[in-house]
C-alpha positions as CSV (number, residue, x, y, z in Angstrom):
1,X,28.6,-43.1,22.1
2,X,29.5,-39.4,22.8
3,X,31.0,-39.1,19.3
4,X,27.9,-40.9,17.5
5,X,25.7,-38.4,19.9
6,X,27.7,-35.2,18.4
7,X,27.8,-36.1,14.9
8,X,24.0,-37.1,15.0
9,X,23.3,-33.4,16.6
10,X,25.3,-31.9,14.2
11,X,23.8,-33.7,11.0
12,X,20.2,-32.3,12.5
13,X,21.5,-28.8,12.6
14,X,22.7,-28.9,9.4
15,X,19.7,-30.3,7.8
16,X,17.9,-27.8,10.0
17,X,20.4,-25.2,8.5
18,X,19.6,-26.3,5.3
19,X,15.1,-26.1,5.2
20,X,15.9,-22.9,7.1
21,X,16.6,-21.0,4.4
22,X,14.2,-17.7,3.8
23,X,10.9,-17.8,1.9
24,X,9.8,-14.7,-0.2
25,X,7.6,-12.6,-1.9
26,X,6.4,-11.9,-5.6
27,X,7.3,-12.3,-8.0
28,X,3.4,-12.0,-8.8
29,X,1.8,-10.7,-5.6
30,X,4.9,-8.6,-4.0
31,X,3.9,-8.1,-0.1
32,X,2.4,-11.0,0.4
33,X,2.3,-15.2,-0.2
34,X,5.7,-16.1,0.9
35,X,7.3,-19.5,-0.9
36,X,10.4,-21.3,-0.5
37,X,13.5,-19.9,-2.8
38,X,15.3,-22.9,-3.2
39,X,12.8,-25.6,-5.2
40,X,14.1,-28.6,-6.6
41,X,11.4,-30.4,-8.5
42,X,11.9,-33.4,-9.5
43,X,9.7,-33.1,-12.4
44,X,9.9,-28.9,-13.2
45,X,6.8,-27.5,-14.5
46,X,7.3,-26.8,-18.5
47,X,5.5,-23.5,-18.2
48,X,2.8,-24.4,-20.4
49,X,0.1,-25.1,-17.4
50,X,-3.0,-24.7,-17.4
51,X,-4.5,-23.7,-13.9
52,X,-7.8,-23.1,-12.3
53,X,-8.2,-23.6,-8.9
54,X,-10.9,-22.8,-6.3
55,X,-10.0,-21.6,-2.5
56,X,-12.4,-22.8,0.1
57,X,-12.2,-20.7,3.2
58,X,-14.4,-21.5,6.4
59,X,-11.6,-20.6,9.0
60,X,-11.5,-17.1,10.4
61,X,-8.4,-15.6,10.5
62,X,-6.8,-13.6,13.5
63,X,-7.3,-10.0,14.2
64,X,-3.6,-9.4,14.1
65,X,-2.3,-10.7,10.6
66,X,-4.4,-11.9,7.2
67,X,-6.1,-15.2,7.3
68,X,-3.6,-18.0,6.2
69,X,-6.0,-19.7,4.3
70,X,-6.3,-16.4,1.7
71,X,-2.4,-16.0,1.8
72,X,-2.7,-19.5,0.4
73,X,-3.7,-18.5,-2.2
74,X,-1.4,-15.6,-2.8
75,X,1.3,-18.4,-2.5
76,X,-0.2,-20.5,-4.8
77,X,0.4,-17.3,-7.3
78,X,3.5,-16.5,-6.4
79,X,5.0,-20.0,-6.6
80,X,3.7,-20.7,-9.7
81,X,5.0,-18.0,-11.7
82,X,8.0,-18.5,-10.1
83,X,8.3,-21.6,-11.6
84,X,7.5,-20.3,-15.0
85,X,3.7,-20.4,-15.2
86,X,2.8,-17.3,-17.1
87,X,0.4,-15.7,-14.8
88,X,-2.7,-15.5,-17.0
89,X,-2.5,-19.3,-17.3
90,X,-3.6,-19.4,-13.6
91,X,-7.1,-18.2,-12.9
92,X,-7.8,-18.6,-8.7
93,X,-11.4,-18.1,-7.0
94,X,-11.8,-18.0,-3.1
95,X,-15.1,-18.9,-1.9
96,X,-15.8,-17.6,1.8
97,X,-18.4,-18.8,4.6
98,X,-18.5,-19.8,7.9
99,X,-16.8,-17.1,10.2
100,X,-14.3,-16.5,7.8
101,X,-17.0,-14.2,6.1
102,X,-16.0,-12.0,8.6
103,X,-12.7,-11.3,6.7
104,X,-14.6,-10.4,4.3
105,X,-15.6,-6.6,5.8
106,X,-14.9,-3.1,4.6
107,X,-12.3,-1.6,7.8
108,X,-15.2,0.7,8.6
109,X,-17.3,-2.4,9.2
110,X,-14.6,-5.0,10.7
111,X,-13.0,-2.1,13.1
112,X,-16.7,-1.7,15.0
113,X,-16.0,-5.3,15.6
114,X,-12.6,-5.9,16.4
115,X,-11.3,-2.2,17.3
116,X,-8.5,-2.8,14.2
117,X,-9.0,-2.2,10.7
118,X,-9.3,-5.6,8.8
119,X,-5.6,-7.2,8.6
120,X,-7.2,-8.7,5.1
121,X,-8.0,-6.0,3.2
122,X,-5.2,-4.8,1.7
123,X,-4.5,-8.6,0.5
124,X,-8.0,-8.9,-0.8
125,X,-7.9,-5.8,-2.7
126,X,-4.1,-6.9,-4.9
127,X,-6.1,-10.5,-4.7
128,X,-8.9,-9.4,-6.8
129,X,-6.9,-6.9,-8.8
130,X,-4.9,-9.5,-10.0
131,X,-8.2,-11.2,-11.4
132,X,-9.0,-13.7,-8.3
133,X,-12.2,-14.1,-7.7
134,X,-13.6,-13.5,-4.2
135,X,-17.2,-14.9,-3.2
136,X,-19.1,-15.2,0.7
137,X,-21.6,-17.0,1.1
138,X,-25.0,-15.6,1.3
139,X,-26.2,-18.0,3.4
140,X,-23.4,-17.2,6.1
141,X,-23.6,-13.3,5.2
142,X,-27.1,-13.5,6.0
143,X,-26.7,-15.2,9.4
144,X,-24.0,-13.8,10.4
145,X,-25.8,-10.2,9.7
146,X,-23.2,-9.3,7.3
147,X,-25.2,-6.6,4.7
148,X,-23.8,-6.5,0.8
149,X,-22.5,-3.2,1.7
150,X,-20.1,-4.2,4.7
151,X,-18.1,-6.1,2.3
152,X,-14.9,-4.7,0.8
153,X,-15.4,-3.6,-2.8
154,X,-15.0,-6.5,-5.5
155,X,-17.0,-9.3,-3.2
156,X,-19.0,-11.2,-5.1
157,X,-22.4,-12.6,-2.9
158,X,-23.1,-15.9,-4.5
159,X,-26.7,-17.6,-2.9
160,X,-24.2,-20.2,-1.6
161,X,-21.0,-21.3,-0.8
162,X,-21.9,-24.9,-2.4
163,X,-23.8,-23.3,-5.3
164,X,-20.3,-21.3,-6.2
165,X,-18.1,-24.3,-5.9
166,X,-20.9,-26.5,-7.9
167,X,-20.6,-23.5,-10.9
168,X,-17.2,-23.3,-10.5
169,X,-16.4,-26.8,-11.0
170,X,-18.9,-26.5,-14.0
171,X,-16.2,-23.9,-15.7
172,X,-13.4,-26.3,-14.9
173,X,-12.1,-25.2,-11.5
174,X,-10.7,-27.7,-9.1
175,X,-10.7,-27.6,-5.7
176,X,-8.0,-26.6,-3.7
177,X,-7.4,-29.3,-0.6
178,X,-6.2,-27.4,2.6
């Protein structure tokens, strides 16, 4: 019994051992969207993929770190063109509401709020200067009392969070399921 209880333990540390290896950065988006190094697919991408992917974000994120939900999508960069996607074969778009719209404010903005400068920003900003697409919701902007100008630089107000996804899906984006 003893023996069967120690090679048991031991098995479970080393399979522990094994999914504890570390995650990292980039290759696409360098500081942030950590994936798993050691992949084994069982059926590897070719590289030829074709993607276009919407981000639906409703959860606010903590005032200490980014919003997991928009390093998400960082990830979903990063582990692609790890696996060979070319990076211009993967067009992302984040649509914001709900009291995550809130991670949507210039530091000016976010720090009369939270007394820190917004932990998103600096995602946001290598985000949408690697093409994605970042939207709020002008539904939720407008009760939340958030003003076009609070927004970091790049946000795109669309009249709703459903009317983005509807036109997204229109161009071929599908949605992302969290």
């Amino acid at each position: 019994m003893l023996k069967s209880l120690i090679t048991s333990t031991l098995l479970y540390v080393a399979a522990i051992s094994a999914y504890a290896e570390p995650f990292s950065t980039g290759p696409f988006i360098k500081d942030f969207g950590p994936t798993f190094d050691r992949v084994i697919q069982t059926h590897p991408l070719s590289g030829e993929e074709r993607f276009k992917v919407a981000f639906d974000v409703a959860v606010q994120g903590t005032s200490e770190s980014p919003n997991r939900q928009l390093v998400s999508a960082a990830r979903f960069l990063n582990m692609h063109v790890k696996a060979g996607v070319p990076a211009e074969n993967i067009q992302l778009a984040i649509v914001v509401h709900g009291k995550a719209s809130l991670d949507l404010l210039r530091n000016e903005v976010y720090d009369e709020k939270f007394l820190v400068d917004n932990p998103n920003a600096t995602l946001l900003k290598v985000l949408m200067d690697k093409g994605v697409q970042v939207a709020i919701c002008a539904q939720s902007a407008g009760f939340m009392g958030i003003a076009n100008e609070d927004l970091i630089p790049g946000v795109d107000v669309a009249l709703s969070a459903m009317t983005k996804h509807a036109l997204l899906q229109q161009q071929g984006y599908t949605l992302n399921p969290f």
